[in-house]
Each structure stands twice: as C-alpha cells, then as structure tokens.
N, CA and C atoms of all chains as a GROMACS GRO file, in nm:
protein
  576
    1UNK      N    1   5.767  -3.567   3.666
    1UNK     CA    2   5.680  -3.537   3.551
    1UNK      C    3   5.766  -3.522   3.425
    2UNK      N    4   5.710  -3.566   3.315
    2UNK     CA    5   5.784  -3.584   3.207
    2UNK      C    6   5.790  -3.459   3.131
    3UNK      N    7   5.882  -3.453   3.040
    3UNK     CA    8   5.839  -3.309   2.981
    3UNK      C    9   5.761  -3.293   2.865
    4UNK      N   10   5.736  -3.390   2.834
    4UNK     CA   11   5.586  -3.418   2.721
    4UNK      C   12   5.469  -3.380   2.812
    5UNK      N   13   5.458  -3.455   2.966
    5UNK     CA   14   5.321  -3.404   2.978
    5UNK      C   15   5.322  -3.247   3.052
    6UNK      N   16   5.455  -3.221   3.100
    6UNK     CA   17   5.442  -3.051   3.138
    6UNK      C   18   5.384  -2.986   2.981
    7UNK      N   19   5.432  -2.995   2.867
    7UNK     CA   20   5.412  -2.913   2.775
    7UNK      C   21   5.235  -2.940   2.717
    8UNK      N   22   5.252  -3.064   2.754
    8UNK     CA   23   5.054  -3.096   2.730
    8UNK      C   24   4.976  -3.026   2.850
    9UNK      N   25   5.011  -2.995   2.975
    9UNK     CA   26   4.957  -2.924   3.059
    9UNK      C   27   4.949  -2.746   3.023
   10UNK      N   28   5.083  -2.751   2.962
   10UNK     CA   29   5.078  -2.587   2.929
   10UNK      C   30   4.967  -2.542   2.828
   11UNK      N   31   4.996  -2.685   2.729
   11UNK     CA   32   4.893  -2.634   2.613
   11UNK      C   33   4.768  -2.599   2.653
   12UNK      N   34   4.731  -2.726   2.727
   12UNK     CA   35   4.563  -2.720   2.798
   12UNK      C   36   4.554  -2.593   2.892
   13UNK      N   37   4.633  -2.525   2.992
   13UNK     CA   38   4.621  -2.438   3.038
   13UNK      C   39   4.619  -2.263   2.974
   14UNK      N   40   4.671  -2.250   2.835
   14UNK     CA   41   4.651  -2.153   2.770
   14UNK      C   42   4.560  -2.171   2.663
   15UNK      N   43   4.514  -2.284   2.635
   15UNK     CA   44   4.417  -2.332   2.519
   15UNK      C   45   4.336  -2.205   2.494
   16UNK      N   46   4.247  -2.151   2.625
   16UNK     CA   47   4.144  -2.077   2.551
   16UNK      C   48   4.235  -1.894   2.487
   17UNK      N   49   4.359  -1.897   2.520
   17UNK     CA   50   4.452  -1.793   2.504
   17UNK      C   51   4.510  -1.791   2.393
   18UNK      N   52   4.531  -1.929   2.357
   18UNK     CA   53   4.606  -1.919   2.223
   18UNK      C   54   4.542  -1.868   2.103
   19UNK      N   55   4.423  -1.884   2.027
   19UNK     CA   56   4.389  -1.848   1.935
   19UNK      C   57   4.403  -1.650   1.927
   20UNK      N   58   4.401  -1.594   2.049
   20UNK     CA   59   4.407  -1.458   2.045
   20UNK      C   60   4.532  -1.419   1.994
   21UNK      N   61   4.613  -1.478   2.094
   21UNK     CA   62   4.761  -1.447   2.040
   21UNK      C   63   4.800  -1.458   1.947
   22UNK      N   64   4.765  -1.581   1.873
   22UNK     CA   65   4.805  -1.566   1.773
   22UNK      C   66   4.777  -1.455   1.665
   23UNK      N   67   4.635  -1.403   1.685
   23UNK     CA   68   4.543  -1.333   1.638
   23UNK      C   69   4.658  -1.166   1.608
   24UNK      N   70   4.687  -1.199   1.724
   24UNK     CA   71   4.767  -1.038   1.753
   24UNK      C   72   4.922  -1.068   1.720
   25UNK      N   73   4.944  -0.989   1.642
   25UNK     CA   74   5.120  -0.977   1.601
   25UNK      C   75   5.187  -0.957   1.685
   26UNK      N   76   5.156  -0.843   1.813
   26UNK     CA   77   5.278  -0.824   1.879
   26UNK      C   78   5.231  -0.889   2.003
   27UNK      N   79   5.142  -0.997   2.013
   27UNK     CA   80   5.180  -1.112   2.143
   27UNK      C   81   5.110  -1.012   2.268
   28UNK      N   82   5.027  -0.972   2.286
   28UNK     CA   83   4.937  -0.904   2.364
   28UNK      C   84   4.921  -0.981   2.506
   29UNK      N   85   4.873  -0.967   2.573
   29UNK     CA   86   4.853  -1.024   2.737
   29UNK      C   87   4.693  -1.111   2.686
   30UNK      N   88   4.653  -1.148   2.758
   30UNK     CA   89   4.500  -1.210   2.714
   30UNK      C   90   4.394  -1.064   2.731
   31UNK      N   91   4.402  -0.982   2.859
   31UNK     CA   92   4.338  -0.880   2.841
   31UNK      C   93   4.310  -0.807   2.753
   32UNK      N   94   4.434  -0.786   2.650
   32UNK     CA   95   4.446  -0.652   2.582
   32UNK      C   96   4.375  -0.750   2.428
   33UNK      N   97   4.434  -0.869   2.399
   33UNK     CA   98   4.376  -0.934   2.306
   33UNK      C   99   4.166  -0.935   2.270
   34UNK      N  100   4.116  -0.966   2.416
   34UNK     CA  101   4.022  -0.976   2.364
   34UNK      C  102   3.940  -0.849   2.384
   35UNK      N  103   4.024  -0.717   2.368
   35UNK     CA  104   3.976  -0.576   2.399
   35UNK      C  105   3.901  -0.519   2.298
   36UNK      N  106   3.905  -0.587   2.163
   36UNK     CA  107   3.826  -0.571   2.089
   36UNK      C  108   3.666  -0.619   2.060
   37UNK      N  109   3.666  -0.755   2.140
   37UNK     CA  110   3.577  -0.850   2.144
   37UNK      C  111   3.474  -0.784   2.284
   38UNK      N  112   3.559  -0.729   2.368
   38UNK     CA  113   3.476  -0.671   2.497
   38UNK      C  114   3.441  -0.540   2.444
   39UNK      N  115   3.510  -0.472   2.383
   39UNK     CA  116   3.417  -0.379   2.289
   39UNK      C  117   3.350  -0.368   2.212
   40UNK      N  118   3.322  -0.470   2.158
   40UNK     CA  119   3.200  -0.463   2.086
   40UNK      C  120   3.071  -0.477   2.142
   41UNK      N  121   3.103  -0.594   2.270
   41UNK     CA  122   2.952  -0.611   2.364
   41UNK      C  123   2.919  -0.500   2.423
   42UNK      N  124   3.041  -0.408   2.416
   42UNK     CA  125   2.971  -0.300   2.498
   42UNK      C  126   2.917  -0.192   2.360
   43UNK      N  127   2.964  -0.184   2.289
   43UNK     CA  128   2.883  -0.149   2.142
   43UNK      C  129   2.744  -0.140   2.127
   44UNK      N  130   2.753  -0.281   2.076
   44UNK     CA  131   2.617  -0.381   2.041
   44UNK      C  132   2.505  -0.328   2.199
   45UNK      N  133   2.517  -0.348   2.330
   45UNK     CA  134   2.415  -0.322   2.428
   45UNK      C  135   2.433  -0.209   2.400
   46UNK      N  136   2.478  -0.100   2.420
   46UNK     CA  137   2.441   0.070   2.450
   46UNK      C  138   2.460   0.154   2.328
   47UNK      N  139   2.528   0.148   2.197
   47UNK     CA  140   2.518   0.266   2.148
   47UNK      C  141   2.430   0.143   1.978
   48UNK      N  142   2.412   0.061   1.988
   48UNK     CA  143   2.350   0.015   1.858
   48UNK      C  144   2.215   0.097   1.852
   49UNK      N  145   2.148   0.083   1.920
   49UNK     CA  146   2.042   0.198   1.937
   49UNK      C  147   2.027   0.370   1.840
   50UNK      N  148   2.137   0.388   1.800
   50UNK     CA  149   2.176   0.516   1.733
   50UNK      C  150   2.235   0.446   1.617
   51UNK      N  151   2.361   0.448   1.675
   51UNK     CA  152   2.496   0.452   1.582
   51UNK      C  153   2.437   0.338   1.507
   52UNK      N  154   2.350   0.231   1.523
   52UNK     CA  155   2.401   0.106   1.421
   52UNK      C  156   2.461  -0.009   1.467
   53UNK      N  157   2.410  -0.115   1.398
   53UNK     CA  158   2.510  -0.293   1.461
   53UNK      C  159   2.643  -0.208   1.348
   54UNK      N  160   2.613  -0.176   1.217
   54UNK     CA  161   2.759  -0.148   1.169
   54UNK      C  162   2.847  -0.009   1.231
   55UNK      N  163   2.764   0.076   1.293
   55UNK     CA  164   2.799   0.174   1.319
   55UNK      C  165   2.827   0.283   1.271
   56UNK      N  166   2.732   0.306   1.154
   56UNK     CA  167   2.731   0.365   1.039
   56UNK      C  168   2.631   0.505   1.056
   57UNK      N  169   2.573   0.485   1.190
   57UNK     CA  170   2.479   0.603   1.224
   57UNK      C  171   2.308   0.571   1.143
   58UNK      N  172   2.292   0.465   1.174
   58UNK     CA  173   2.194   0.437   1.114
   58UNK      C  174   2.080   0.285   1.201
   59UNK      N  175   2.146   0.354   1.332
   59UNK     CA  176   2.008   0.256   1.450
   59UNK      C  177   1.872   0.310   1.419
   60UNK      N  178   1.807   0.250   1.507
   60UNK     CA  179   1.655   0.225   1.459
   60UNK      C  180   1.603   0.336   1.514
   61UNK      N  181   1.653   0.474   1.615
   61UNK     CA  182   1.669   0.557   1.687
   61UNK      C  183   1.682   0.677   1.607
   62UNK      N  184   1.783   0.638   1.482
   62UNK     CA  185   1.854   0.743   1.438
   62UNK      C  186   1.757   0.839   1.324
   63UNK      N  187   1.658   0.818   1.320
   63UNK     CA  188   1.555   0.896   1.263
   63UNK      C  189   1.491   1.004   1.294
   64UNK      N  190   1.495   0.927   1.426
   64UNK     CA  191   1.455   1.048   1.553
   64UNK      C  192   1.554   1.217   1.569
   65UNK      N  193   1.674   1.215   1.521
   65UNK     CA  194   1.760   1.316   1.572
   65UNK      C  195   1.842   1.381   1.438
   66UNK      N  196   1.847   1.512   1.458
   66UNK     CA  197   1.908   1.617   1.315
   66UNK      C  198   1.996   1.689   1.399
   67UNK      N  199   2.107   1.726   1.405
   67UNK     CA  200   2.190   1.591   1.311
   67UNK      C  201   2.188   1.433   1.367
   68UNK      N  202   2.189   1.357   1.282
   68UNK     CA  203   2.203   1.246   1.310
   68UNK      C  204   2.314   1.174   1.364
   69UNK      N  205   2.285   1.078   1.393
   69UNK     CA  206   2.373   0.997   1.496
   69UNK      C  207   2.543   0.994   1.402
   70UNK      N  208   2.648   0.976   1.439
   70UNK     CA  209   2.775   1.003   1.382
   70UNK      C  210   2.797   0.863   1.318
   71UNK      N  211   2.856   0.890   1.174
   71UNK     CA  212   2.934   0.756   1.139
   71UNK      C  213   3.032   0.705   1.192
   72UNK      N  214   3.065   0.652   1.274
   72UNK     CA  215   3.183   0.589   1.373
   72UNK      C  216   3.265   0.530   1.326
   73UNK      N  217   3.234   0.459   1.172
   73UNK     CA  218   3.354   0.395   1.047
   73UNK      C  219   3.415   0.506   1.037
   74UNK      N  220   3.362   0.610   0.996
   74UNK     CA  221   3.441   0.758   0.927
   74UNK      C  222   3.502   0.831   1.010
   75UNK      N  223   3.462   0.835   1.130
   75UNK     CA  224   3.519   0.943   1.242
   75UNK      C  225   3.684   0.959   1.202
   76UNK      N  226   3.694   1.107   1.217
   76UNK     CA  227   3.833   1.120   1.222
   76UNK      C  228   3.830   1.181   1.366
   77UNK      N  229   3.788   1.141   1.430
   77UNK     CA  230   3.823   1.201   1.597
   77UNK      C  231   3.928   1.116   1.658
   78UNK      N  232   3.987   1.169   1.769
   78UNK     CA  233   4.124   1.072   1.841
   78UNK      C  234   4.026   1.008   1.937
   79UNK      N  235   4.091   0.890   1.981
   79UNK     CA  236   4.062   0.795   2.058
   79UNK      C  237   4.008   0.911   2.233
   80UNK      N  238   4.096   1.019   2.209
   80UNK     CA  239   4.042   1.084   2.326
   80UNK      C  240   3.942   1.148   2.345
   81UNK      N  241   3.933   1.200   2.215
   81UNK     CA  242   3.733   1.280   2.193
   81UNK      C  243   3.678   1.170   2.256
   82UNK      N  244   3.696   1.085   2.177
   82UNK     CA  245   3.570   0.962   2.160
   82UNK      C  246   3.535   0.912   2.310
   83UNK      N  247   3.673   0.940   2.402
   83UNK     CA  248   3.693   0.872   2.530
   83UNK      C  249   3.609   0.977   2.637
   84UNK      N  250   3.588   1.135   2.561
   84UNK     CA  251   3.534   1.189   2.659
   84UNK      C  252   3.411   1.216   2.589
   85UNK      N  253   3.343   1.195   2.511
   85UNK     CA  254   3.215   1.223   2.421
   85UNK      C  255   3.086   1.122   2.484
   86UNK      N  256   3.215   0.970   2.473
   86UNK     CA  257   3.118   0.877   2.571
   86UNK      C  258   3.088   0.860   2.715
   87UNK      N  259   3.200   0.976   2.785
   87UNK     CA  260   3.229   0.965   2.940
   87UNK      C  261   3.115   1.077   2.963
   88UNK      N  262   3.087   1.197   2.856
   88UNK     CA  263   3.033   1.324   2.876
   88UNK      C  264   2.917   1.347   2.804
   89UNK      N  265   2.862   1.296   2.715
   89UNK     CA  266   2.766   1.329   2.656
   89UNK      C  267   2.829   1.427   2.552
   90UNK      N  268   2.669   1.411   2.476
   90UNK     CA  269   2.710   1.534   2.333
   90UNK      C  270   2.695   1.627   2.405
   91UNK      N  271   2.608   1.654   2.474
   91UNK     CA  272   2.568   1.812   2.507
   91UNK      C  273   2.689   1.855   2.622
   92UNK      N  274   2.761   1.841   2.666
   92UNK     CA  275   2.925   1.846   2.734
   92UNK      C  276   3.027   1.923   2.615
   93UNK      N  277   3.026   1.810   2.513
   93UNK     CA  278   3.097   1.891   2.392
   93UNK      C  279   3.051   1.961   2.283
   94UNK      N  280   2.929   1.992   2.344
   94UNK     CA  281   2.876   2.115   2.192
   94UNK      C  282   2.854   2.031   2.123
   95UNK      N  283   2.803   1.928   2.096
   95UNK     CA  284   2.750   1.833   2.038
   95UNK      C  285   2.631   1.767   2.045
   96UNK      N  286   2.592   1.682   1.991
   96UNK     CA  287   2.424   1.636   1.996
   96UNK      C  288   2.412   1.623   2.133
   97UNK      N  289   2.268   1.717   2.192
   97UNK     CA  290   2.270   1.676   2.338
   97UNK      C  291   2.171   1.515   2.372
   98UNK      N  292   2.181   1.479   2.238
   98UNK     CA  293   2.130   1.370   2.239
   98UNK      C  294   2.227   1.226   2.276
   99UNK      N  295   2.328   1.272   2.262
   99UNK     CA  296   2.422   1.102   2.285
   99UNK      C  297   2.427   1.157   2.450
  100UNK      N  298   2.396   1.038   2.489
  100UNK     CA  299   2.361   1.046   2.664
  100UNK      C  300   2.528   1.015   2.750
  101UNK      N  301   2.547   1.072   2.807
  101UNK     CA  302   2.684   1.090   2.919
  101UNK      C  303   2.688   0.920   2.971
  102UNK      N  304   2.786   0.876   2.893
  102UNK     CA  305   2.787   0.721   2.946
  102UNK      C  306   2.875   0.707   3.080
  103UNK      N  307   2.920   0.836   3.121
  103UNK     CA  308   3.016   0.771   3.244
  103UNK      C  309   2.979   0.740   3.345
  104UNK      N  310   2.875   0.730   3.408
  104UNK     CA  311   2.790   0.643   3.534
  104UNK      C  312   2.754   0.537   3.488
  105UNK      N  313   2.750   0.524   3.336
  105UNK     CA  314   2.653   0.345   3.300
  105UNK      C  315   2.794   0.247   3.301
  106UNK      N  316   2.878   0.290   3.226
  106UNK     CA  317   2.992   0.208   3.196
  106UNK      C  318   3.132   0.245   3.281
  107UNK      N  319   3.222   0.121   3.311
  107UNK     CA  320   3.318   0.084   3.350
  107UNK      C  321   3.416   0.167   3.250
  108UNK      N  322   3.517   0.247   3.375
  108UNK     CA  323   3.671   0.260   3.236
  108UNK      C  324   3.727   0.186   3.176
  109UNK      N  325   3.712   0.076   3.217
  109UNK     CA  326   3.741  -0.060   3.093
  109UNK      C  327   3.657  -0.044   2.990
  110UNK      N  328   3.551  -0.047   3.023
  110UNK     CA  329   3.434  -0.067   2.932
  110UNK      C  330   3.421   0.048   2.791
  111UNK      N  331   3.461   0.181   2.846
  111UNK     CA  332   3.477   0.298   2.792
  111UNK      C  333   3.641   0.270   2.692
  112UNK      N  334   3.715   0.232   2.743
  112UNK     CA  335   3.838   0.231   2.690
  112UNK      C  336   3.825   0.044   2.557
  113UNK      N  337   3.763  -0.023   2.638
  113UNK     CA  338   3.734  -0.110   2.503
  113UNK      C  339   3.665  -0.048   2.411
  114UNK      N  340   3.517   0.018   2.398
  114UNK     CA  341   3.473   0.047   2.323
  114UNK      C  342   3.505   0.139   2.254
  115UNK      N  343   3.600   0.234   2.291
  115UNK     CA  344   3.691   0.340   2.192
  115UNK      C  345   3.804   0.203   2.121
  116UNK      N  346   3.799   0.130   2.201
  116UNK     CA  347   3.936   0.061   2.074
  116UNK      C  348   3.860   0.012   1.967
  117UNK      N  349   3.731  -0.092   2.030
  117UNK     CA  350   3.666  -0.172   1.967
  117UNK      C  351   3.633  -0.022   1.808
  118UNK      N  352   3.586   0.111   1.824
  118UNK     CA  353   3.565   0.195   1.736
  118UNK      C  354   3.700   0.224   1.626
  119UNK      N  355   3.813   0.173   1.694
  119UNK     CA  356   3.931   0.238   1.619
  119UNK      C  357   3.962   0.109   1.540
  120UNK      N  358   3.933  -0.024   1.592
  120UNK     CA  359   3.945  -0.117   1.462
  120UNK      C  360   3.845  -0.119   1.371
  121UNK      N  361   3.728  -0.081   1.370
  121UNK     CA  362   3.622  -0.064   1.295
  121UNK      C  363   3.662   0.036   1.190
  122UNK      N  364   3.680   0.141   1.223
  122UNK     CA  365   3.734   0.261   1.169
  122UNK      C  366   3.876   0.261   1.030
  123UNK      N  367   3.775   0.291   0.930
  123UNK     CA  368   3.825   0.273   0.787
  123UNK      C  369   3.987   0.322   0.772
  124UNK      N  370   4.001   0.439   0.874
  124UNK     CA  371   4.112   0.525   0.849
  124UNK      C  372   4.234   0.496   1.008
  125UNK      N  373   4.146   0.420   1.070
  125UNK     CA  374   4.269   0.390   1.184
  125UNK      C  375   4.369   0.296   1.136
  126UNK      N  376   4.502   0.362   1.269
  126UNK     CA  377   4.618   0.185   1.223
  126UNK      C  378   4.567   0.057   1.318
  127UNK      N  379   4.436   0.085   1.384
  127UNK     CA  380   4.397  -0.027   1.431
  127UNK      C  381   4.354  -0.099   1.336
  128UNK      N  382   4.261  -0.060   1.263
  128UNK     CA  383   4.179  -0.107   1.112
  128UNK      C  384   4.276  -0.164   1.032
  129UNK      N  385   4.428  -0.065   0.962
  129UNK     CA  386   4.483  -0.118   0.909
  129UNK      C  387   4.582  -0.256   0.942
  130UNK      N  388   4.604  -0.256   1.062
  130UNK     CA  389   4.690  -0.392   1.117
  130UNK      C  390   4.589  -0.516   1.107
  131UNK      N  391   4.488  -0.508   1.086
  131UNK     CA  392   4.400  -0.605   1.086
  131UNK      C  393   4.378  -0.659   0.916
  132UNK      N  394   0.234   1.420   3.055
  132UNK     CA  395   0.312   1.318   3.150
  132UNK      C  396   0.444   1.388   3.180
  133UNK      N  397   0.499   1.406   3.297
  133UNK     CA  398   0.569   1.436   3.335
  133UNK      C  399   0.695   1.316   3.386
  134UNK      N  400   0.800   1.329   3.327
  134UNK     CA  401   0.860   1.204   3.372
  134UNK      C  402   1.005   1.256   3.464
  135UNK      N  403   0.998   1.198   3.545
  135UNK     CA  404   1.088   1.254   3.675
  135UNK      C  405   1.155   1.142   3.689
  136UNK      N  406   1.310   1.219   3.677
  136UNK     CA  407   1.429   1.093   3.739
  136UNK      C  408   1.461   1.156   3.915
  137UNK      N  409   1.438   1.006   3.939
  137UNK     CA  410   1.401   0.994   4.088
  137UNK      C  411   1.568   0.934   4.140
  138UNK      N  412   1.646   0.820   4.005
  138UNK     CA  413   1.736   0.763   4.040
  138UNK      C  414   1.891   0.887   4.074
  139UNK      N  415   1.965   0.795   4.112
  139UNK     CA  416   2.104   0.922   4.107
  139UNK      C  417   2.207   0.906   4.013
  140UNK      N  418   2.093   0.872   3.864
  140UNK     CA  419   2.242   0.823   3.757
  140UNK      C  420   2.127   0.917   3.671
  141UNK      N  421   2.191   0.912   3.568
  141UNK     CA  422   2.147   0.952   3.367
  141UNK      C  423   2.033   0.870   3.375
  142UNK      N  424   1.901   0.914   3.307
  142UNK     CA  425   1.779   0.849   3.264
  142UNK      C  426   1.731   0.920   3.100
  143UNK      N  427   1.711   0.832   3.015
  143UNK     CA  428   1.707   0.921   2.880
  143UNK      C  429   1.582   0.860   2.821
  144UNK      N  430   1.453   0.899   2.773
  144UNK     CA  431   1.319   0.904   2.755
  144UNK      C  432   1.242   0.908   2.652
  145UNK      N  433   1.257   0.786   2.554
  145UNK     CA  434   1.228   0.846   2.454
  145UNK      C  435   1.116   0.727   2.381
  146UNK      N  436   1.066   0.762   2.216
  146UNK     CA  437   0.948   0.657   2.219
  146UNK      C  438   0.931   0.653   2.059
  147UNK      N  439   0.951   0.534   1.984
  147UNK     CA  440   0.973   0.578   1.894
  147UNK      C  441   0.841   0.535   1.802
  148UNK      N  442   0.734   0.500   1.854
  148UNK     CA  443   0.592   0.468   1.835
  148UNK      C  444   0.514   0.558   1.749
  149UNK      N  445   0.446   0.500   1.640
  149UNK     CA  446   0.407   0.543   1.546
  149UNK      C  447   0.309   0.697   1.599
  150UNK      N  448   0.222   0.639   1.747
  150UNK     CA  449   0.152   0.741   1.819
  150UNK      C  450   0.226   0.843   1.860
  151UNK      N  451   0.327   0.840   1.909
  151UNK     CA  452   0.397   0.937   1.912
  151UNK      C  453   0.575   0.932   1.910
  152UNK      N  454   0.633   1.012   1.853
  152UNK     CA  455   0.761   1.014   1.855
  152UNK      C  456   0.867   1.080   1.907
  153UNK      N  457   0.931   1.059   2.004
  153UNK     CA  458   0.997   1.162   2.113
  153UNK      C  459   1.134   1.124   2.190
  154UNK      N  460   1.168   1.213   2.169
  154UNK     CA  461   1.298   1.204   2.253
  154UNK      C  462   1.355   1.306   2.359
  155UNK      N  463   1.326   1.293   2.496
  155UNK     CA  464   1.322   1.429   2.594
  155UNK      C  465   1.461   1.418   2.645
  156UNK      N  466   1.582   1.329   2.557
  156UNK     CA  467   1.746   1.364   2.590
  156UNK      C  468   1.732   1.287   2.764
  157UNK      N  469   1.829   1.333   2.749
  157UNK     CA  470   1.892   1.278   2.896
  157UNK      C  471   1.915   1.335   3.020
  158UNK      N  472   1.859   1.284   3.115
  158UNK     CA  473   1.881   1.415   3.220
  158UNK      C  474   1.900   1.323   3.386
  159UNK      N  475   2.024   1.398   3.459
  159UNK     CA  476   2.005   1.391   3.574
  159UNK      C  477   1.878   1.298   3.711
  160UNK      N  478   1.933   1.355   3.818
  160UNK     CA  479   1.844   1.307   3.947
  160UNK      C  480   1.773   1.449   3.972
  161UNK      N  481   1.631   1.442   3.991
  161UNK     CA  482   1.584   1.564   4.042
  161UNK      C  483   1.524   1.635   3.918
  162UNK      N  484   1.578   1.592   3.767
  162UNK     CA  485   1.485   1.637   3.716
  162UNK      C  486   1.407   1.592   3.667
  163UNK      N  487   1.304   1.680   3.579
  163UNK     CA  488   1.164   1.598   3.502
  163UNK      C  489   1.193   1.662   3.332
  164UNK      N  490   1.113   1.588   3.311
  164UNK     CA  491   1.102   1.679   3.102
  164UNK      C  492   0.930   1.594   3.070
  165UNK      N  493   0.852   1.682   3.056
  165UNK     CA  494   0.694   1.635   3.024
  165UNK      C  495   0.713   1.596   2.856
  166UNK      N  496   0.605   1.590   2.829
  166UNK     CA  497   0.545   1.561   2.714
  166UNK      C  498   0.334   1.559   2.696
  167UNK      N  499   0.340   1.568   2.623
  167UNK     CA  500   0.176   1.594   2.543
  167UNK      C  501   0.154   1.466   2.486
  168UNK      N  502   0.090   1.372   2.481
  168UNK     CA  503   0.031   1.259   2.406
  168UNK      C  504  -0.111   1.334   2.376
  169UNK      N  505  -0.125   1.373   2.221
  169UNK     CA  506  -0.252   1.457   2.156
  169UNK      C  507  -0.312   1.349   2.106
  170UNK      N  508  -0.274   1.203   2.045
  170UNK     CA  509  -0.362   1.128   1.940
  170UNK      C  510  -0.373   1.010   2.057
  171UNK      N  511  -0.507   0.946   2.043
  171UNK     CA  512  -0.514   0.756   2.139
  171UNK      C  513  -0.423   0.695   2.060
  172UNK      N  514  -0.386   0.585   2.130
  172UNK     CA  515  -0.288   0.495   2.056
  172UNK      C  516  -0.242   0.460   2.158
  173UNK      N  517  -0.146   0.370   2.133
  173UNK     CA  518  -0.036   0.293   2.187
  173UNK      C  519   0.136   0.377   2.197
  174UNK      N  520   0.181   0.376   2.284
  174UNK     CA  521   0.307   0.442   2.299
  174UNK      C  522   0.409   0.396   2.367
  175UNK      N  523   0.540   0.327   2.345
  175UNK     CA  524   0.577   0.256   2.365
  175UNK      C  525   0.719   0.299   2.429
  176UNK      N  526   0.753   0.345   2.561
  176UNK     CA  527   0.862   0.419   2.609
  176UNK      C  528   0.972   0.360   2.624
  177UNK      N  529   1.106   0.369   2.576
  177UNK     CA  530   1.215   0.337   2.612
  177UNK      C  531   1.344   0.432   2.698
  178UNK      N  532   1.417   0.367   2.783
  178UNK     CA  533   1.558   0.471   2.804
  178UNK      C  534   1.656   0.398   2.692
  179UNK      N  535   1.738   0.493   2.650
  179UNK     CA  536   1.853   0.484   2.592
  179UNK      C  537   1.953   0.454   2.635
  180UNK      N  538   1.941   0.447   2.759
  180UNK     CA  539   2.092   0.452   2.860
  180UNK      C  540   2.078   0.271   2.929
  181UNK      N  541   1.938   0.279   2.948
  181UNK     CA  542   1.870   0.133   3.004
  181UNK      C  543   1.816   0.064   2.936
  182UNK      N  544   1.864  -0.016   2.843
  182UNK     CA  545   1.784  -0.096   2.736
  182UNK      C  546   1.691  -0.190   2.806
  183UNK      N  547   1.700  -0.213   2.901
  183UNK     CA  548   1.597  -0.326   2.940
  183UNK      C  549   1.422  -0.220   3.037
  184UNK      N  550   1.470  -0.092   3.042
  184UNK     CA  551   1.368  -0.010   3.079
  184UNK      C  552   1.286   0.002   2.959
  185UNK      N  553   1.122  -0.070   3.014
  185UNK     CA  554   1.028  -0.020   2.900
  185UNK      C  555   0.901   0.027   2.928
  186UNK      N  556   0.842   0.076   2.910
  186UNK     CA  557   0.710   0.145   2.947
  186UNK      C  558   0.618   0.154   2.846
  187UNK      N  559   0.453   0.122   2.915
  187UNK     CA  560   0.404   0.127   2.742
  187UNK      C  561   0.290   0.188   2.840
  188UNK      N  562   0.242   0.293   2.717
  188UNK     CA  563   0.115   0.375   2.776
  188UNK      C  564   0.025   0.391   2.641
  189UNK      N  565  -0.090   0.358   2.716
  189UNK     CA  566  -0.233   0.370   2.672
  189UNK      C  567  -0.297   0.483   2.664
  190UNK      N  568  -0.278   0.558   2.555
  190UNK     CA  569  -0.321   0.650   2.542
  190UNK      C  570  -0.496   0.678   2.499
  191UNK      N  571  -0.594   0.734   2.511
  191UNK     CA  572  -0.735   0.697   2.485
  191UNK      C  573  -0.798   0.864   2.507
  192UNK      N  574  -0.914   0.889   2.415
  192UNK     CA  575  -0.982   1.003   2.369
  192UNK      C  576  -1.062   1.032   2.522
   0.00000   0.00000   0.00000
C-alpha cells in the first residue's frame, strides 16, 4: 500500500473527527470534543421546560414558580453545585423544591455533559471564554 | 384527583392550562399529591421529568 493511499484512508477514517478537533485547541479525544454538543441535547429535552432554549430562566413553565427558574448564563455556581442540584433536586439543596432530582432520569455522562454544556454557555466561565 | 406514583423513579405533575394551573413538584414511588379542578374546561397534564408523558382531562359542571 502506498503511502498516499494510507494517508487517504486515515483522512476518511477520522473525517467525521476532524472538524471537532480542530474546533478544540488543546486536541481533545472525540468524546470530550463533542461534550458540549451532547450537552446541550440533554439541555434542550429536560431542563428547556424551565430554564429556557437560551437558558435564561425563562421556559414556558417558568411562570408557574417564585422564585423562578435560575439564569444558567449568570450562575456563579461551580460545576459541582450544578453537578449535585441536577443529581438532587432543589428541594435536597434548600432550593426550589421545584427543579426535580435528575439522578434516576439521566446518565453520569449525561449529568457531567450538561454541567459542561452550562459552563460554555455561561458569560463568566473559562469555558465561555476559550470559545 | 389524586395522582399516585406507582413507578420506582421521580414523577413531577404539573399543568399549565388556562383551566387550571399547577404544579404538585416532584415526588417519589408510593406517593400521591391531589389537586381540586373547581372551573369545566380542558386541562392539560404534563411530567417535567417525562416530556413525552401527557394527560388531558375533561373537566365538566
């Protein structure tokens, strides 16, 4: 095999990989690349309902509840609140007993994308800012 | 109406219908949380946790 077509095989075999990587500065695995993209689907199905498609606390839901649903752009919470707020419910942390205990609906992947997918969204993260 | 989670996960109950507007939070297996429908109308139940769970009740004098 020639080494023109090994390197045309490589291309075709990372094709759907490359655009991420590139995407990402420090050269990420394919997992971790599209960890933002799997967090958002998990976004968009379970918390748009409240929080918002922007996440601004302003779903079609969010009328319903005082205090209202949280701005998730603004949050200054750590990635670990957020990791146990969605694993536990509000009413776990003295908080709205209205945000429902996501840790039986969702995957720890699922939980750990959607806290990232929140920290690139997020006006004041260095996820936000590397982007 | 009394609504009872029968399953063994989170069920959350709520309705955001002009007839009535409600949210009975989220609860467990084994329990229930009622509600009063006072006006006829249409009422249109959702879970929060189950977006594809929907329930619609006919409410009438």
């Amino acid at each position: 095999m020639t080494s023109a077509l090994k390197t045309l095989l490589w291309l075709i075999a990372l094709g759907p990989v490359l655009p991420a990587l590139a995407a990402e500065p420090d050269h990420q695995g394919p997992e971790e690349a599209f960890k933002d993209v799997r967090g958002y689907i998990v976004f968009k199905t379970h918390c748009v309902l409240c929080h918002g498609i922007h996440a601004d606390g302003n779903g079609r839901a969010a009328k319903n509840y005082n205090p209202r649903p949280a701005n998730l752009r603004v949050s200054d919470k750590s990635d670990q609140y957020k990791e146990m707020i969605i694993r536990s419910g509000g009413g776990a942390m003295g908080r709205s007993p209205f945000m429902p205990p996501w840790g039986q609906e969702l995957t720890d992947e699922q939980i750990r994308d959607v806290v990232y997918y929140l920290s690139v969204i997020n006006v004041n993260s260095k996820a936000a800012a590397k982007r | 109406m009394n609504f009872v989670n029968y399953d063994p996960f989170f069920h959350n109950v709520f309705s955001l219908s002009d007839t009535k507007t409600f949210d009975l939070g989220s609860y467990p297996q084994g329990q229930g949380r009622k509600i009063t429908f006072n006006n006829p109308g249409t009422v249109e139940v959702e879970c929060a946790i189950h977006s594809q769970m929907k329930l619609v009740i006919e409410v009438t004098k």
